[in-house]
RODO-2510 file (C-alpha; in nm, 4 decimals, decimal comma):
residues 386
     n   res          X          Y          Z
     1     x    -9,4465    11,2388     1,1946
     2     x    -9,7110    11,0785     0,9576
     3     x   -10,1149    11,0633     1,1200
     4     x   -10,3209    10,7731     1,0802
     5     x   -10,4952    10,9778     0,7726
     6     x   -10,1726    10,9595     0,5682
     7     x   -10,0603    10,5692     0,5165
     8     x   -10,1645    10,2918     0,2961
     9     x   -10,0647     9,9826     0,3463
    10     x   -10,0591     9,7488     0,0809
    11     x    -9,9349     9,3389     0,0010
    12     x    -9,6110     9,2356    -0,1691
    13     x    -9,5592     8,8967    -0,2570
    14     x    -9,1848     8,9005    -0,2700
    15     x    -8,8997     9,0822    -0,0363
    16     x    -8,7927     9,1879    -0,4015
    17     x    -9,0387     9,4351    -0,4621
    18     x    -8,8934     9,6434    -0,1663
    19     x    -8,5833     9,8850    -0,2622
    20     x    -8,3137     9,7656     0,0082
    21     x    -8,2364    10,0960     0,0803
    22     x    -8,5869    10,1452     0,1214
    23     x    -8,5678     9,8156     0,3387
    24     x    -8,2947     9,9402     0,5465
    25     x    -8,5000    10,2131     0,7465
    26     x    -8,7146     9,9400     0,9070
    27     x    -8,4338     9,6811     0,9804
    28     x    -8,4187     9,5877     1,3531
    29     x    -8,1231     9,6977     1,4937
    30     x    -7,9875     9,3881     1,6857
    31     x    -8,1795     9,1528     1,4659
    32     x    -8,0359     9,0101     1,1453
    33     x    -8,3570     8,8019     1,0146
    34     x    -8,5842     9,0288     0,8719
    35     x    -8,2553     9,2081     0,7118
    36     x    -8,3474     9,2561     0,3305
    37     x    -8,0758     8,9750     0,2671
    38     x    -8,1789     8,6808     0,4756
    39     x    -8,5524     8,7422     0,3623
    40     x    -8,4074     8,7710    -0,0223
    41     x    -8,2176     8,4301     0,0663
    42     x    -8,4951     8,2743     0,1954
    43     x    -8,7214     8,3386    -0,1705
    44     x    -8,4064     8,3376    -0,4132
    45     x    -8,3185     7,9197    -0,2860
    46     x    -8,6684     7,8396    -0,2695
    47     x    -8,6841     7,7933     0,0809
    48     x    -9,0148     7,9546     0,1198
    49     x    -9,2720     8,0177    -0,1577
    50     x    -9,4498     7,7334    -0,3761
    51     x    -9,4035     7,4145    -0,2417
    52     x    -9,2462     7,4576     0,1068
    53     x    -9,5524     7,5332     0,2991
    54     x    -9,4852     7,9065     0,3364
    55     x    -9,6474     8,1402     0,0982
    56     x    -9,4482     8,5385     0,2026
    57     x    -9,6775     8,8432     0,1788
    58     x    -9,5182     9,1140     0,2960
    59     x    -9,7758     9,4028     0,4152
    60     x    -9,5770     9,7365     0,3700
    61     x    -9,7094    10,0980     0,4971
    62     x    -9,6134    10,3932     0,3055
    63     x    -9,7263    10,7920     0,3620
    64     x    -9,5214    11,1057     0,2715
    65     x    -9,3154    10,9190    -0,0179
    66     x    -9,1429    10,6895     0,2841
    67     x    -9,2046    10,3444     0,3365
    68     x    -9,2889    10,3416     0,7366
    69     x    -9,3353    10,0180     0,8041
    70     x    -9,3461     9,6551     0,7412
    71     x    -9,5017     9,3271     0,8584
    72     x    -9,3758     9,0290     0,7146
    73     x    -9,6125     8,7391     0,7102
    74     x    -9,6543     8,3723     0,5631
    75     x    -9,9691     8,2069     0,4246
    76     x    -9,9112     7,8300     0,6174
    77     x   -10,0478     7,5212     0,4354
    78     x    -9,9068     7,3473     0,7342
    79     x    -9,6863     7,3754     1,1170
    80     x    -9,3741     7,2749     0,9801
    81     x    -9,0550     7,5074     1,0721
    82     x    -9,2364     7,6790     1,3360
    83     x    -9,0894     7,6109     1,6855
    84     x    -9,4512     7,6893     1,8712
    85     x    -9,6282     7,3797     1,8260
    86     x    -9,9951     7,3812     1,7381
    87     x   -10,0339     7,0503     1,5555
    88     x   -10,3256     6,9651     1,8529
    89     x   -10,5377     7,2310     1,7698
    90     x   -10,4918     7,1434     1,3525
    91     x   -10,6002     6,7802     1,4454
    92     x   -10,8739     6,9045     1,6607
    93     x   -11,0106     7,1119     1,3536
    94     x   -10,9788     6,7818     1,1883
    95     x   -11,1209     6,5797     1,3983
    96     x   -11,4352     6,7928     1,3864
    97     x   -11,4393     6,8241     1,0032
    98     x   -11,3301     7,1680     0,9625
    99     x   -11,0187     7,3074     0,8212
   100     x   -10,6620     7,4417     1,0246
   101     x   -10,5266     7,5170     0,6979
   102     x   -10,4524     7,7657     0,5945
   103     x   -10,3450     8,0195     0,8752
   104     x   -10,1437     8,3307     0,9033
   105     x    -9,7934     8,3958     1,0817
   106     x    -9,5720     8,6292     1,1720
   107     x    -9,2772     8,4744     1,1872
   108     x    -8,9180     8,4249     1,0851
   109     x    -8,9287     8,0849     0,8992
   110     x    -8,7282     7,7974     1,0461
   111     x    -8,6059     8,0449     1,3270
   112     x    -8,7246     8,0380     1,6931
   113     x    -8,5284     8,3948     1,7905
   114     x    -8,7049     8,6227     1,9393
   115     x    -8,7507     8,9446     1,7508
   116     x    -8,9750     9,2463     1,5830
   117     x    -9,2523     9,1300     1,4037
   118     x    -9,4299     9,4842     1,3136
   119     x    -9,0899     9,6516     1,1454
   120     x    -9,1374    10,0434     1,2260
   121     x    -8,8916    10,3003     1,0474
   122     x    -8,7702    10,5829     1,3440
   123     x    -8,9447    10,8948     1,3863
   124     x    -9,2926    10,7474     1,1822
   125     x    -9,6170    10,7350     1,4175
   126     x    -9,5467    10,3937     1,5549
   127     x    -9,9484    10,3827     1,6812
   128     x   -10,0751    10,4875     1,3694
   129     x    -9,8518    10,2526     1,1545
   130     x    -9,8660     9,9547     1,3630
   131     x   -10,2608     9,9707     1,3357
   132     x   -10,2621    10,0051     0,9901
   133     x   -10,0836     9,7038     0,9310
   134     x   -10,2532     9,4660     1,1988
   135     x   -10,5676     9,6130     1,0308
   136     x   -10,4893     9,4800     0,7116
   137     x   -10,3362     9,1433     0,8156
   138     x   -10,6972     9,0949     0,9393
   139     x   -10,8124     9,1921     0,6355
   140     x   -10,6134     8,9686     0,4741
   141     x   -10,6708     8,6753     0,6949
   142     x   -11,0447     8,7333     0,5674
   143     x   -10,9721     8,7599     0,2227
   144     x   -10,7663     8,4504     0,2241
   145     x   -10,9829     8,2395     0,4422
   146     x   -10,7785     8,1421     0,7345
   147     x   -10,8777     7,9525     1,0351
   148     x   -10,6034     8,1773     1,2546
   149     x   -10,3758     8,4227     1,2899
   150     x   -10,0226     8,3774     1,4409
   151     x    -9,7397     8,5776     1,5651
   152     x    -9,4313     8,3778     1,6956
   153     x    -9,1432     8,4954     1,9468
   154     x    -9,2930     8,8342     2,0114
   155     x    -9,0248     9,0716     2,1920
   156     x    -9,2150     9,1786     2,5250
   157     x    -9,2484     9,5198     2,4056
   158     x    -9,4674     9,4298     2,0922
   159     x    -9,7155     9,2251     2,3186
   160     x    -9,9585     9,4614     2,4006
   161     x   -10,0211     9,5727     2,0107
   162     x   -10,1550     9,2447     2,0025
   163     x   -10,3393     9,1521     2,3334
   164     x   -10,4700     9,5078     2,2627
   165     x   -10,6539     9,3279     1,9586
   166     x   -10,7739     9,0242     2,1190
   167     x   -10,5162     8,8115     2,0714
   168     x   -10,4110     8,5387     2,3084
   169     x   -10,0880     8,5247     2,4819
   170     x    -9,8806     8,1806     2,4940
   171     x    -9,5931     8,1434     2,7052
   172     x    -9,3296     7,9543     2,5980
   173     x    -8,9568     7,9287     2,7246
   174     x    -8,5845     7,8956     2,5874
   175     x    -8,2328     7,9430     2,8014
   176     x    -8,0562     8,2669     2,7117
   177     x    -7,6948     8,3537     2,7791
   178     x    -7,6426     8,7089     2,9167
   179     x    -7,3218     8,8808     2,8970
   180     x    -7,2203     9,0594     3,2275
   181     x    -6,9763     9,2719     3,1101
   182     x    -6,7111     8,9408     3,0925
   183     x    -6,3345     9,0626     2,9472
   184     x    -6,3143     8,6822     2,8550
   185     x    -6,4132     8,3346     2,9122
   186     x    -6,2272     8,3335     3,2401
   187     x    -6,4349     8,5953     3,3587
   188     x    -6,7419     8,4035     3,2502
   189     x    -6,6352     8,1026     3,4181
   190     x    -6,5562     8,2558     3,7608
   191     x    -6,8631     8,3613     3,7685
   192     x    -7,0426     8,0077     3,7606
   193     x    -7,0541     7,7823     4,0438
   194     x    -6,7542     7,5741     4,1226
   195     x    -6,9158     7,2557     4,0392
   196     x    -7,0680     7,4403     3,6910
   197     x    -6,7532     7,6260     3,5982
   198     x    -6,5129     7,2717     3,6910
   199     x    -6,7884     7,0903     3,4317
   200     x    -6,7068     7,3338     3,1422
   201     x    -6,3540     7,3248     3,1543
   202     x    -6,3282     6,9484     3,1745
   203     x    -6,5443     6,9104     2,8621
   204     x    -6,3219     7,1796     2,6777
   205     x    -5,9882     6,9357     2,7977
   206     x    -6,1577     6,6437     2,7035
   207     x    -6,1703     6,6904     2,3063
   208     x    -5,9985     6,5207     2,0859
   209     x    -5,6456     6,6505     2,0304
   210     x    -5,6545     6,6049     1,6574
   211     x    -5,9407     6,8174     1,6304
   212     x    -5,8544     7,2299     1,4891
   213     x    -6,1378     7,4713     1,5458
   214     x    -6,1530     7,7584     1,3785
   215     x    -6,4754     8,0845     1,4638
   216     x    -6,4819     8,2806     1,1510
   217     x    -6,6453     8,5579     1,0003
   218     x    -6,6109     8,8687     0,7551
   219     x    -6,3224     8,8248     0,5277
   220     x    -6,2251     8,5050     0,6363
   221     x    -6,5388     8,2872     0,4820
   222     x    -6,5450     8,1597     0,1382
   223     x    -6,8110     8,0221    -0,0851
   224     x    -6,6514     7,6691    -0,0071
   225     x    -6,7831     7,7481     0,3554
   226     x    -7,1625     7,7512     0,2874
   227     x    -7,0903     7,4378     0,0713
   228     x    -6,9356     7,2373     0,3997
   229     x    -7,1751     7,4083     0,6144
   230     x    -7,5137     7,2669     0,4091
   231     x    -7,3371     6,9167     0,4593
   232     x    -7,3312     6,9434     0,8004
   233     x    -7,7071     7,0948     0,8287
   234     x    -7,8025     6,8249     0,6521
   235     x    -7,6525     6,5773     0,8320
   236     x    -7,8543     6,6967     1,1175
   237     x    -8,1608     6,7354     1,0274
   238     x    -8,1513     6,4028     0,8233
   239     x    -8,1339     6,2733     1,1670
   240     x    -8,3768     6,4879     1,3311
   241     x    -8,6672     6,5327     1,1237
   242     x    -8,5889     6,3614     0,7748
   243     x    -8,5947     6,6391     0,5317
   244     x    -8,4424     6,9812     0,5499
   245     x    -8,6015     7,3055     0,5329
   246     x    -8,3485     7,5246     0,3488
   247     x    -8,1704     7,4569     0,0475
   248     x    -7,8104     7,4728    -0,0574
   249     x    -7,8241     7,7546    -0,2342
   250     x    -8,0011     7,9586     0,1106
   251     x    -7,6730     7,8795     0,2103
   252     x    -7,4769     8,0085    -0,0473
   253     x    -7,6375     8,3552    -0,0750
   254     x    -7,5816     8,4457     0,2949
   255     x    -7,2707     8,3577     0,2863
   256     x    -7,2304     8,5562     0,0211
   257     x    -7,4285     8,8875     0,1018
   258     x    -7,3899     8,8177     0,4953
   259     x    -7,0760     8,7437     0,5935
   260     x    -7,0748     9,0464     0,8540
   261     x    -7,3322     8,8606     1,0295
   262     x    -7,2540     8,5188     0,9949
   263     x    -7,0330     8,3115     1,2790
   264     x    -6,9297     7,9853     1,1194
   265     x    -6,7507     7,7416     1,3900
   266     x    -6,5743     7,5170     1,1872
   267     x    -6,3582     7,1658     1,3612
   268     x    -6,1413     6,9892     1,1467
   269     x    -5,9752     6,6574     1,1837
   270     x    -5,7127     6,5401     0,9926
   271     x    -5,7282     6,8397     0,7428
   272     x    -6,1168     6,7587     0,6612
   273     x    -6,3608     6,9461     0,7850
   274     x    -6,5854     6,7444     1,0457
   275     x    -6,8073     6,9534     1,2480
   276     x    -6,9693     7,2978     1,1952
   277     x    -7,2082     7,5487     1,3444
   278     x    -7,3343     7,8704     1,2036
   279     x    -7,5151     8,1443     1,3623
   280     x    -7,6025     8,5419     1,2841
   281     x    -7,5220     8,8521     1,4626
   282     x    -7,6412     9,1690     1,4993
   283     x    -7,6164     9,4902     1,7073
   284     x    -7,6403     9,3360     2,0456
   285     x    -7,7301     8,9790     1,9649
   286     x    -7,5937     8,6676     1,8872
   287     x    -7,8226     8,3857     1,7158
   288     x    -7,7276     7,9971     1,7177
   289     x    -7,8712     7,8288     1,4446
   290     x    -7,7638     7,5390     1,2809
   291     x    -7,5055     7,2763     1,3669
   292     x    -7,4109     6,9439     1,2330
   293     x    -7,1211     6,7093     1,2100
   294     x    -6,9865     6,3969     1,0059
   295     x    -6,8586     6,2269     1,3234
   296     x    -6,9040     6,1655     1,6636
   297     x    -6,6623     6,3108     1,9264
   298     x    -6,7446     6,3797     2,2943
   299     x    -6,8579     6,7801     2,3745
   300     x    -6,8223     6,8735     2,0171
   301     x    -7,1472     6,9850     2,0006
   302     x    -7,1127     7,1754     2,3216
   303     x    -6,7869     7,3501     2,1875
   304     x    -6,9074     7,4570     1,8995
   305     x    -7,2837     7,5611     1,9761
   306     x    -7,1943     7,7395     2,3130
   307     x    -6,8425     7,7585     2,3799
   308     x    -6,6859     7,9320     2,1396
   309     x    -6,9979     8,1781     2,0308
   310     x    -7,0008     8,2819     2,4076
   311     x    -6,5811     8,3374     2,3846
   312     x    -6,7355     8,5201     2,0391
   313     x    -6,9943     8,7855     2,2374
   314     x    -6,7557     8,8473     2,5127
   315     x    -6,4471     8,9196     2,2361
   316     x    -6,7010     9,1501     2,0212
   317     x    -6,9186     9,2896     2,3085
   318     x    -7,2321     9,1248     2,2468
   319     x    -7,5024     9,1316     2,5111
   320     x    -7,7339     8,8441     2,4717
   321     x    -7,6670     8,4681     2,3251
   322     x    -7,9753     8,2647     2,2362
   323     x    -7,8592     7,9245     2,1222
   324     x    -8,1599     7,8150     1,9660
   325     x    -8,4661     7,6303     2,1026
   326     x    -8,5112     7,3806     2,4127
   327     x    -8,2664     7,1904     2,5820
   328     x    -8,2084     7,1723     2,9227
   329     x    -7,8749     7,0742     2,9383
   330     x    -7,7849     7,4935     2,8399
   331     x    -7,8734     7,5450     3,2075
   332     x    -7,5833     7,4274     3,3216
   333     x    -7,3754     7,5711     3,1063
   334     x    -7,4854     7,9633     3,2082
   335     x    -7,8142     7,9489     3,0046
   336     x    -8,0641     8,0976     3,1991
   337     x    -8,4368     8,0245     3,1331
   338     x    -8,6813     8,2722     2,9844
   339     x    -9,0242     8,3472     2,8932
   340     x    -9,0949     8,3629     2,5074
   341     x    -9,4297     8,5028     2,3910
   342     x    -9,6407     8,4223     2,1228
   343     x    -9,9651     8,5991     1,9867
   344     x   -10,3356     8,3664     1,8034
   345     x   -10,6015     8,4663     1,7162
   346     x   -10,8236     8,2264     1,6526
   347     x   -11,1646     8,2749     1,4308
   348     x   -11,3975     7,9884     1,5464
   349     x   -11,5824     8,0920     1,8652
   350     x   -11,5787     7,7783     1,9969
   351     x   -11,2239     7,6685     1,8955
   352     x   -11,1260     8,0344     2,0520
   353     x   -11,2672     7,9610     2,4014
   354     x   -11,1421     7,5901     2,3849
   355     x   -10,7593     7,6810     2,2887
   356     x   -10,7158     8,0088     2,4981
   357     x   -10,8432     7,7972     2,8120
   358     x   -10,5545     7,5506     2,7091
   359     x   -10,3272     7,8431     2,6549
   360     x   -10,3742     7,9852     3,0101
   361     x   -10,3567     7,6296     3,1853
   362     x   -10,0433     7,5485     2,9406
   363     x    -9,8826     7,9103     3,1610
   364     x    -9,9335     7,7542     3,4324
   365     x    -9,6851     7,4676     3,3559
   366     x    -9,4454     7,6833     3,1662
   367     x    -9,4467     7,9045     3,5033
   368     x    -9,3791     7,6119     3,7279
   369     x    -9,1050     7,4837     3,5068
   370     x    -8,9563     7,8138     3,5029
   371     x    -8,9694     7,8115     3,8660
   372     x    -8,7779     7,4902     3,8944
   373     x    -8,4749     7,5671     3,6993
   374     x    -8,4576     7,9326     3,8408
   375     x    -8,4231     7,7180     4,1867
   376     x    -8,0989     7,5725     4,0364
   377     x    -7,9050     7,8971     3,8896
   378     x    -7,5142     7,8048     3,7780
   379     x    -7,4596     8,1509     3,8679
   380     x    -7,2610     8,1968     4,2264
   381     x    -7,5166     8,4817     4,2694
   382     x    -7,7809     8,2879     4,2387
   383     x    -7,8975     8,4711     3,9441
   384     x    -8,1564     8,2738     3,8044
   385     x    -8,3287     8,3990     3,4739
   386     x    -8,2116     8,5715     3,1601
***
């Protein structure tokens, strides 16, 4: 294994600068967003980069001729696409004549999933590595002049490398779908509650009959696919939040270069396509991410978004579903809540004191809302979080 005395870590603007083989060694296992593809995507459609508020630096350790480790970060000109809301504390900056802007994040643009954010190849000093690189992210916060540093949907594990460095721990929460070793969607249902499992299947009876839905992946998606898809994602977020994040052509390259990871739930209705939801797999995981449609029909959405990716993990194995962020309404349908855990750092003394005091009263109400909808599991076992 490589000692502290043996790596460097140094700042790459673009994912492209980084051999994907080279890549490959740090890749998450059961996580397909900081894959060397969806990052590429991301830059290559102008997603991120100048103009869209996220600015990549990727902070790469090499020793011994390996690359042995990777932290991907953004330079934020604003709190757009983040899912972990902080738009209080940039108007409290404001308000006081000082600058938010710009800060530093860890993060996977546009995506609340949990996941990795200090990428660590197998068998390198994970102590050693991971300190070099949280070294020079504070570095760089300095050299760039940043009110803050971020890091968004930390897995649990990863917590304590950056408690262990002051940072302050938010609590946040989503509803995650655990697979209990179903052999289908029969098995899944028999497991809810009667009332629960009698909800789901009237909502699957009560679609349309002229719709045709079709859950492809691998061979069977085309370029016309991302095409169709982009309609429908804008669709949505035309409704949602008025201008969309990612471009057509993000949508074109991972369909092209990720088709073994992409799920694409497609409903058609008289021959035209008129609903769609995509999400990414990996490993273990499933990931819902975008969804849109050009009509309105009763539990589409729900058919789509959890239905058939849930038939989709049981069919290929998978063990965990997370459909995205918020929304209540997954409870019911076998979501379970769960803590999600973000890391900031915050450089103004008195802003620091100020926002981790709101940060431990703000766990207070997460906990109590947790509490609540643990208290009304759909499981007959009363199993109650993820």
């Amino acid at each position: 294994m490589q000692g502290a005395e043996a790596v460097r870590v140094r700042p790459l603007a673009s994912i492209e600068q980084v051999e994907p083989s080279a890549w490959r060694a740090l890749e998450p296992p059961d996580f397909p967003f900081f894959d060397h593809e969806f990052l590429r995507a991301l830059e290559r459609s102008g997603s991120v980069g100048k103009g869209s508020g996220w600015s990549p630096v990727y902070l790469v350790c090499t020793g011994g001729g390996q690359l042995l480790g990777a932290l991907p970060l953004y330079v934020k000109t604003d709190s757009f696409g983040e899912y972990i809301f902080d738009w209080d504390w940039a108007h409290a900056y404001h308000q006081h004549g000082l600058s938010y802007y710009p800060k530093l994040v860890a993060a996977v643009p546009f995506t609340p999933a949990t996941g990795p954010k200090l990428l660590v190849r197998p068998g390198a000093d994970r102590a050693a590595v991971a300190d070099a690189l949280l070294g020079e992210a504070r570095r760089l916060g300095e050299e760039v002049g940043v009110s803050s540093s971020h890091a968004l949907f930390l897995p649990e594990g990863e917590v304590p490398e950056f408690t262990g460095r002051g940072f302050a721990l938010r609590h946040s929460m989503q509803f995650h779908w655990r697979n209990r070793g179903y052999g289908s969607f029969e098995d899944y249902l028999s497991a809810l509650k009667g009332k629960r499992r009698g909800q789901i299947r009237r909502e699957r009876r009560q679609l349309d009959g002229d719709l045709a839905i079709e859950s492809l992946t691998g061979e069977a998606l085309y370029p016309g696919h991302a095409a169709v898809m982009y309609e429908f994602y804008i669709s949505t977020s035309e409704k949602k939040w008025g201008s969309p994040y990612l471009t057509r052509a993000f949508f074109e390259e991972v369909f092209r270069t990720m088709r073994d990871r992409i799920l694409f739930v497609v409903a058609h209705a008289g021959g035209r396509p008129v609903a769609g939801a995509l999400s990414f797999f990996k490993g273990d995981s499933l990931y819902g991410r975008y969804w849109g449609a050009k009509v309105e029909r009763r539990n589409l959405h729900f058919e789509l978004c959890y239905y058939r990716p849930v038939e989709f993990a049981i069919e290929r194995r998978l063990g965990l579903f997370e459909a995205g962020a918020q929304g209540e309404h997954k409870l019911a349908r076998g979501f379970l809540p769960t803590l999600t855990y973000s890391a900031h750092e915050i450089r103004h003394p008195l802003f620091r004191r100020a926002i981790e005091q709101y940060i431990e009263e703000e766990k207070e109400i997460v906990a109590e809302n947790l509490a609540f909808y643990s208290r009304h599991s759909p499981y007959k076992d009363g199993k109650s979080v993820a």
